[in-house]
C-alpha positions as CSV (number, residue, x, y, z in Angstrom):
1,X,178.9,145.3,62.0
2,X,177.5,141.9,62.1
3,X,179.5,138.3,60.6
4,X,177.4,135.7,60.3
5,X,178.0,131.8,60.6
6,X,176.1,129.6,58.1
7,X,176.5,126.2,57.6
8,X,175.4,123.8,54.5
9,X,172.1,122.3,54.5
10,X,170.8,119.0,53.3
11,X,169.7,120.3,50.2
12,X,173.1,121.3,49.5
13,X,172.4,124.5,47.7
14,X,171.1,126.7,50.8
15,X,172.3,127.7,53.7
16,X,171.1,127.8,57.7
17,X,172.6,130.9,59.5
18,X,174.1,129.4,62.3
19,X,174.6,132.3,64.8
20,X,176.8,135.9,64.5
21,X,179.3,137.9,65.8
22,X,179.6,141.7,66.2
23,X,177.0,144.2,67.0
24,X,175.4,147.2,65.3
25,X,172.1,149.0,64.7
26,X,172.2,147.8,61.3
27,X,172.2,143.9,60.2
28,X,171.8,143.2,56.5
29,X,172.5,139.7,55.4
30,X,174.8,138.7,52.4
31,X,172.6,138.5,49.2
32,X,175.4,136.3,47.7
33,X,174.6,132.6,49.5
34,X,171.1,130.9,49.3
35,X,169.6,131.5,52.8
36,X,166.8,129.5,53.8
37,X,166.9,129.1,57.3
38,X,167.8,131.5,60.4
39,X,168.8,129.9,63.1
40,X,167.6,130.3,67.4
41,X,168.9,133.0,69.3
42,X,171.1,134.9,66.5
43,X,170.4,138.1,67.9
44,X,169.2,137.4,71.4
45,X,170.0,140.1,73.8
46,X,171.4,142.5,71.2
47,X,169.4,145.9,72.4
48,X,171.8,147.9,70.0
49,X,170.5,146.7,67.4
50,X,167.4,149.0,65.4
51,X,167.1,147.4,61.8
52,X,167.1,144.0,60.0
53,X,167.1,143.7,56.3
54,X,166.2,139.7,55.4
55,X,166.9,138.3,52.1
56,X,164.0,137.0,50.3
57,X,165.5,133.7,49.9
58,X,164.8,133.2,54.0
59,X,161.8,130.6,54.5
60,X,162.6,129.7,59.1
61,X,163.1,132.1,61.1
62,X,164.1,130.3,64.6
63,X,163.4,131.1,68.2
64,X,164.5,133.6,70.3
65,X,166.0,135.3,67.5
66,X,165.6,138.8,68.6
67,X,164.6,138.1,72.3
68,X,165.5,141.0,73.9
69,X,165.9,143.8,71.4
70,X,164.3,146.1,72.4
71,X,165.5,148.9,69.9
72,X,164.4,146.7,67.1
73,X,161.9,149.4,65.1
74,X,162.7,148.4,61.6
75,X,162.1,144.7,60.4
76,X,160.9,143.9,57.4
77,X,160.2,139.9,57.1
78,X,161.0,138.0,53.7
79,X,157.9,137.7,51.4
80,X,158.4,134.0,50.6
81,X,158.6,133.1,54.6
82,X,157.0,129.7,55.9
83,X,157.6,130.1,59.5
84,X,158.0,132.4,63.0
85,X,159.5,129.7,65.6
86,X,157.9,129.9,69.2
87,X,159.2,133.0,70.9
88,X,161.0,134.4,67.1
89,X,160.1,138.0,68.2
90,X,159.7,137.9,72.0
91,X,160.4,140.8,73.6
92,X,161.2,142.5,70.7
93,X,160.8,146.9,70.2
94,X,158.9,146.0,66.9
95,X,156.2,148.7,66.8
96,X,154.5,147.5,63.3
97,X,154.7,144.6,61.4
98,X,153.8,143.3,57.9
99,X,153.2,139.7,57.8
100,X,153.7,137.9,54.2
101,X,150.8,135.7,53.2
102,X,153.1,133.1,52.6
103,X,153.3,132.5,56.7
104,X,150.3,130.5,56.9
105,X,149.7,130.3,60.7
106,X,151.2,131.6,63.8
107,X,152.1,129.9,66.2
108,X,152.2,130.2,69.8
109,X,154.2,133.1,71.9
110,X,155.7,134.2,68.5
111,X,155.3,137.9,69.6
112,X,155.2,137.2,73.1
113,X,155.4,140.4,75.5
114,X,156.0,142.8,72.4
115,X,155.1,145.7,74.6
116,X,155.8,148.4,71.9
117,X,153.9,146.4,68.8
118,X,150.9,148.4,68.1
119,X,150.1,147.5,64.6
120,X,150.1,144.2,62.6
121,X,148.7,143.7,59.4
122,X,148.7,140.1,57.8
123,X,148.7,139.5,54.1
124,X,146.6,137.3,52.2
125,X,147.4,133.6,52.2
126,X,147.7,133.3,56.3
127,X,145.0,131.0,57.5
128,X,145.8,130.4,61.0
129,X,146.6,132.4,64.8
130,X,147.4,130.0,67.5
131,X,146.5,130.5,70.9
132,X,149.0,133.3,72.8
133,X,150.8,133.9,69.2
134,X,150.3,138.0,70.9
135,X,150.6,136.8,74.8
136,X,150.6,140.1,76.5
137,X,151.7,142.5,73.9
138,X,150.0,145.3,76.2
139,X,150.2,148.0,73.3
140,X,148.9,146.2,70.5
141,X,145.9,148.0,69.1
142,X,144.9,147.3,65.5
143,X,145.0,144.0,63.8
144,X,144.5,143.5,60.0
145,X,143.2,140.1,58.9
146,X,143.1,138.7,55.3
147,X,139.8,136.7,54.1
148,X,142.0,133.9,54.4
149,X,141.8,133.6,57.9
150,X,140.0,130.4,58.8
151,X,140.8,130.1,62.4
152,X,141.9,132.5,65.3
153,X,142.4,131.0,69.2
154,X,140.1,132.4,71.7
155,X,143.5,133.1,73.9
156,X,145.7,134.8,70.6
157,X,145.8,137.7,72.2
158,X,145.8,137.3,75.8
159,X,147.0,140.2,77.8
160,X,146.2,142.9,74.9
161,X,143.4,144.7,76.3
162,X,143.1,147.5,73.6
163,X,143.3,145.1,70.6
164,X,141.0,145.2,67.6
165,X,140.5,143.1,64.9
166,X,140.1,144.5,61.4
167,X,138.8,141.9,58.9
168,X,139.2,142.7,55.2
């Protein structure tokens, strides 16, 4: 079981999730605070861990939050999110991922060296991939695009040699 830190932001009627203690295969966040923002590293190095459950009140996720867990198969990221830091899900055991629309460009190394991700599909609303936003994620094979997309780096994804791109 995870306990989480948070501290007040600037708004004062949200909260940051500072860092946690504990470990699991499970962590759900409280539903009763105002969450906005999850802070670098929470989860770094935590290869117990197999599920995250986000509140929808999460807009930042930071970096290197689950760098390193590599048992991570179930994440499912808030709808209303604004951003994936640099490095948010570096290597990470995330095989498929669902990216809200509301996340309107990725930037880069945000997957980096995701070896297991083989699927992503982005929703409507996302308009940008940087360059390496997939660096090396050797197993990524299908990619589904929104008609939103208005830019994609030639270097996205470097090192994916099997990846195709599916524009809807």
């Amino acid at each position: 079981m995870y306990e989480f830190y948070y501290k007040m932001n600037d708004d004062e009627i949200s909260y940051t999730i500072t860092g946690c203690t504990g470990e699991g295969e499970e962590a759900i966040f409280p539903t009763n605070m105002n969450y906005t923002v999850i802070f670098d590293d929470i989860f770094k190095g935590h290869k117990e861990l197999k599920k995250v459950v986000f509140p929808d009140t999460v807009r930042d996720i930071g970096a290197f939050v689950f760098d390193g867990c590599e048992n991570l198969k179930e994440l499912t990221l808030p709808s209303y999110l604004e951003n994936l830091w640099q490095y948010a899900l570096t290597r990470c055991g995330i095989e498929e991922i669902v990216v809200p629309g509301s996340v309107e460009r990725i930037v880069p190394f945000t997957f980096n060296e995701c070896k297991q991700l083989h699927t992503v599909y982005f929703r409507q609303g996302t308009k940008k991939i940087w360059g390496k936003a997939f660096n090396n994620c050797t197993n990524l094979k299908d990619v589904y695009l929104p008609s939103s997309i208005e830019e994609i780096s030639d270097t996205a994804f470097e090192g994916c040699p099997n990846v195709v791109i599916h524009k809807r």
